[in-house]
C-alpha positions in Angstrom: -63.6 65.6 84.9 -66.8 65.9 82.3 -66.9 62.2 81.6 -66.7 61.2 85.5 -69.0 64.3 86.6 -72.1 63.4 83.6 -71.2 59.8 83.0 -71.3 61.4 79.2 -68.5 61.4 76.3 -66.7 64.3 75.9 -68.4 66.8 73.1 -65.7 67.1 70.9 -67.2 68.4 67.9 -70.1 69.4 65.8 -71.6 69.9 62.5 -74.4 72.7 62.4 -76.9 73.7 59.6 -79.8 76.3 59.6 -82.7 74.5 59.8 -84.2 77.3 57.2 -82.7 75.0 54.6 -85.3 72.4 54.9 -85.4 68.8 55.7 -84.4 67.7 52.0 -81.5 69.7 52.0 -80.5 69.0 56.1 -81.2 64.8 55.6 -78.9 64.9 52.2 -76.4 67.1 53.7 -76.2 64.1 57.2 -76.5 61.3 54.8 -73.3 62.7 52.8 -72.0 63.2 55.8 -72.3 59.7 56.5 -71.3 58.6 53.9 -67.7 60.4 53.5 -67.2 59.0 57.1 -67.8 55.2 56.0 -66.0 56.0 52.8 -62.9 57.1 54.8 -63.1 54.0 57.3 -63.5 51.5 54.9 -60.2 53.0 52.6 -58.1 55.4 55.7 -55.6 55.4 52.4 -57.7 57.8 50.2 -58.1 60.5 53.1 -54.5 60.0 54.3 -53.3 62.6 51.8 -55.8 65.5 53.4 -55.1 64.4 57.0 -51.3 64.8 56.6 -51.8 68.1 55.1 -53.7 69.5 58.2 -52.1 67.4 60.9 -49.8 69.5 63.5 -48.0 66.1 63.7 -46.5 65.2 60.6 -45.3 61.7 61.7 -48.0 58.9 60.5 -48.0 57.2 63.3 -49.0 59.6 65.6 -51.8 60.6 63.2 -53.0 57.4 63.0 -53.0 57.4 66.7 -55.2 60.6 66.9 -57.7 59.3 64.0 -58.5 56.6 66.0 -58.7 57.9 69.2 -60.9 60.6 68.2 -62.7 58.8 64.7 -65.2 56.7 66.4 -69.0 55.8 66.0 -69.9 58.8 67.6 -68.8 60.8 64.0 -71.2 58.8 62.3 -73.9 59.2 64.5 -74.3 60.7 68.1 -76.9 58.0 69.7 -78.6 58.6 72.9 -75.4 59.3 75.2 -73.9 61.3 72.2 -77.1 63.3 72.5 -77.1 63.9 75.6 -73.7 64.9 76.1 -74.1 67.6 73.7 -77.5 68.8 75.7 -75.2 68.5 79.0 -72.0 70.5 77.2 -75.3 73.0 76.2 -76.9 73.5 79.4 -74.4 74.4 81.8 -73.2 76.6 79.3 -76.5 78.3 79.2 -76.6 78.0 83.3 -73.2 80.5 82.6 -74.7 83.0 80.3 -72.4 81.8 77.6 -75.2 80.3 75.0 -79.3 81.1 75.1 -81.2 78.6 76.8 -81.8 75.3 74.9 -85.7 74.8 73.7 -87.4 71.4 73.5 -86.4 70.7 69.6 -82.8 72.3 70.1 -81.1 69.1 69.1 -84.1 67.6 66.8 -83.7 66.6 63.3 -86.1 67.3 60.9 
């Protein structure tokens, strides 16, 4: 329904930090980010371990499945539609009364 009502991906996910810690700390903390994500596409082997351990599926296959299905370049980085899919997910859920009102630098990096 979402992705045929917006045109948008779904909004699976997100990682949040108070912008109170300052742009150092926020850009180190996305580029680490980054670059755990990389680390695990380019060598799935090393994270398998930690994915298996947290997986409600235990067969590999099906977690393989899921990682791929749901690991895409949208974890790396959002991009415009990622972006505004997130603002979309956010504003009808203010329109609800479920979540404050979005300002103009809601989603802004520092």
């Amino acid at each position: 329904h979402w992705e045929d009502t917006t045109g948008l991906p779904i909004p699976l996910g997100a990682i949040i930090a108070r912008r109170s810690l300052g742009t150092a700390a926020l850009t180190g903390l996305a580029d680490a980010i980054r670059a755990s994500v990389r680390a695990a596409w380019d060598d799935p082997e090393v994270s398998r371990p930690y994915v298996m351990e947290h997986a409600q599926e235990m067969d590999p296959a099906v977690a393989d499945q899921h990682i791929g299905l749901y690991v895409n370049e949208f974890t790396a980085g959002l991009g415009e539609d990622g972006y505004a899919a997130v603002r979309g997910l956010l504003t009808r859920a203010a329109a609800e009364g479920l979540v404050p009102a979005l300002g103009p630098d809601a989603l802004a990096f520092p």
